[in-house]
C-alpha positions in Angstrom: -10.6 23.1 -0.5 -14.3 22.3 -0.9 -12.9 20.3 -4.5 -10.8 18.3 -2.4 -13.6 17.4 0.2 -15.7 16.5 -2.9 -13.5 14.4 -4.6 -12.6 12.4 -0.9 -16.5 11.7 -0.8 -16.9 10.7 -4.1 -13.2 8.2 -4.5 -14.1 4.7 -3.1 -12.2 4.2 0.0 -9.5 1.2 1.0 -12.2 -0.5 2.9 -15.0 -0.4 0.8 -12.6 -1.8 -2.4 -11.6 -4.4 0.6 -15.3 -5.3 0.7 -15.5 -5.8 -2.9 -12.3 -8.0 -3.1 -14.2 -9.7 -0.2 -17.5 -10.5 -1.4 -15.9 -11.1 -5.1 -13.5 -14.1 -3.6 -16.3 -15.7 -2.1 -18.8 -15.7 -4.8 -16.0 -16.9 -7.1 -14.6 -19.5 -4.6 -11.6 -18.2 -4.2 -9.1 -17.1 -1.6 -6.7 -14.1 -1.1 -3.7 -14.2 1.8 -4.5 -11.8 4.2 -1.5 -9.2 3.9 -2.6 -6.1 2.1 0.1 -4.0 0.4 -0.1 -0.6 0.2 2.4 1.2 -2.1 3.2 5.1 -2.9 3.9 6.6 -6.3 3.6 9.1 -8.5 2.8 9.4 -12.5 2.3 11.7 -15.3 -1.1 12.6 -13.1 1.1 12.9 -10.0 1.1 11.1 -6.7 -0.8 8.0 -5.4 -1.5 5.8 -3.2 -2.7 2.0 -4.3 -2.8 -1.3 -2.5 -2.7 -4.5 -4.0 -3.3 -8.5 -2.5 -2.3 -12.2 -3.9 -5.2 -14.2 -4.6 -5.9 -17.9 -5.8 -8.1 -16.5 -9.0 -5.9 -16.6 -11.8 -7.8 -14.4 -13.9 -9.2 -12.1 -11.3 -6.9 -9.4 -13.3 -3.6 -7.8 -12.0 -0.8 -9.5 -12.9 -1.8 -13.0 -12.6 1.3 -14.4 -13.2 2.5 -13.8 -9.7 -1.3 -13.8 -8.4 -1.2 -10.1 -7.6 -4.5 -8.1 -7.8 -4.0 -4.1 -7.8 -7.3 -3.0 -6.7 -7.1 0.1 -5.3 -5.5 3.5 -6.7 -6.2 7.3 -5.6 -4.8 9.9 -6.8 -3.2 12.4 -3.6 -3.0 16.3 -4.6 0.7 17.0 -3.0 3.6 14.9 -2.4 3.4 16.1 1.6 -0.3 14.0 1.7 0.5 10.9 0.2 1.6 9.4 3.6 -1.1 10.9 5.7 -3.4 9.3 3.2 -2.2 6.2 3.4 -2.1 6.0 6.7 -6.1 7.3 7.0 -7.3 4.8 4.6 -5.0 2.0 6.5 -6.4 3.1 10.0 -9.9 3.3 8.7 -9.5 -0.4 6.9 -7.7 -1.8 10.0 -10.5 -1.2 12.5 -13.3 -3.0 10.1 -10.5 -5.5 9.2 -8.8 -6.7 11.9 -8.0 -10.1 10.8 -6.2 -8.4 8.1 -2.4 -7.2 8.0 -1.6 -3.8 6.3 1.9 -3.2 4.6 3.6 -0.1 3.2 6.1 -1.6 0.5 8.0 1.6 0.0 11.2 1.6 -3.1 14.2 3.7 -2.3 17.4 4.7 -3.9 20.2 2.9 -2.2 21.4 6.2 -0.6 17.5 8.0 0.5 17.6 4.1 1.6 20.1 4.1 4.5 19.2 7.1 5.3 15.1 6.3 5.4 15.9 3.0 8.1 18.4 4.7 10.0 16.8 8.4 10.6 13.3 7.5 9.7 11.5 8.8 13.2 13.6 12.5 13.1 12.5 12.8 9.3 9.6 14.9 8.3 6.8 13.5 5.6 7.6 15.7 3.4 11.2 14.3 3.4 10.0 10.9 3.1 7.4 12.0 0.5 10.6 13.2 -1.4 12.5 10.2 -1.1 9.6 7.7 -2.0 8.2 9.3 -5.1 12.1 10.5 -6.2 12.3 6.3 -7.3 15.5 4.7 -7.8 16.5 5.1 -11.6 18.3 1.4 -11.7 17.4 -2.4 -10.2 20.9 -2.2 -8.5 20.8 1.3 -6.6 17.0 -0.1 -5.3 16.1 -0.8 -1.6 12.7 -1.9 -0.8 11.5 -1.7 2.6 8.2 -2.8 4.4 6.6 -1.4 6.6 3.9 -3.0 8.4 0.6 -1.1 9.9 0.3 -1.9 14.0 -1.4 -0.1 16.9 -1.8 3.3 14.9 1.9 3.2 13.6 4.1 1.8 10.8 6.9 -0.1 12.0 9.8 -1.6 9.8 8.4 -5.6 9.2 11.1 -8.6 10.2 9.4 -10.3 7.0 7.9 -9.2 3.7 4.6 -9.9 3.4 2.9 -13.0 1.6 6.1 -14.8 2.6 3.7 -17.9 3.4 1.7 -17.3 0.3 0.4 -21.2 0.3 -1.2 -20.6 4.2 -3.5 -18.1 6.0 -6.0 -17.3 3.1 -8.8 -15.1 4.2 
């Protein structure tokens, strides 16, 4: 326990790698949309939480072919935490940045899918832990949902972010 209190001290947070994407745009003149997209997975190492952004610095790193800076990854120690986590670093990110919109991009298999949109308030973190870090094992049994961060909550978005990519830059 006192590890895991340690290691939450020590790991940078979502807002402070916010301030850094912040204060680098503007020293490099460039811009970022303001949706921020915050994704679970899991690794060799185990589960994470990361969050990425699109940006107008084509060699700010990431995968500058579709603009898309990854700039913030933590390690979680149990499948059950990774959404709690999320939604901590989200909450605490949202209330410094409010002109900024928060995403969950979560990647189902077709079946954990359905059942994710259509039973997703009676099912328990740990079952949507399971489902998330399970991943679909083919492009054609994949559903990707997003989620966006509002008034404490994640509700299922009408839109994906960065749909008006060319607009809105912070």
């Amino acid at each position: 326990m006192i590890f895991k209190t340690i290691k939450r001290v020590i790991s940078p947070s979502l807002s402070s790698m916010i301030r850094t994407q912040i204060s680098s745009h503007k020293n490099s003149g460039y811009d970022f949309h303001p949706d921020i997209v915050c994704v679970i997975s899991k690794d060799y190492r185990g589960p994470y939480i990361s969050a990425c952004l699109k940006s107008t610095n084509p060699s700010a790193g990431g995968i500058s072919a579709s603009q898309q800076i990854w700039f913030f990854k933590r390690y979680i120690d149990s499948n059950e935490d990774v959404f709690n986590e999320l939604t901590i670093e989200v909450s605490k990110a949202q209330s410094i940045y409010q002109e900024l919109n928060f995403f969950r991009w979560i990647t189902l298999e077709k079946d954990d899918g359905k059942k994710y949109i259509t039973k997703r308030d009676s099912l328990s973190v740990t079952e949507k832990a399971n489902m998330v870090l399970r991943k679909a094992k083919a492009r054609e049994t994949t559903i990707y949902i997003f989620e966006r961060y509002s008034a404490g909550d994640w509700f299922i978005s009408d839109k994906p972010p960065w749909q008006e990519f060319s607009i809105g830059y912070y």
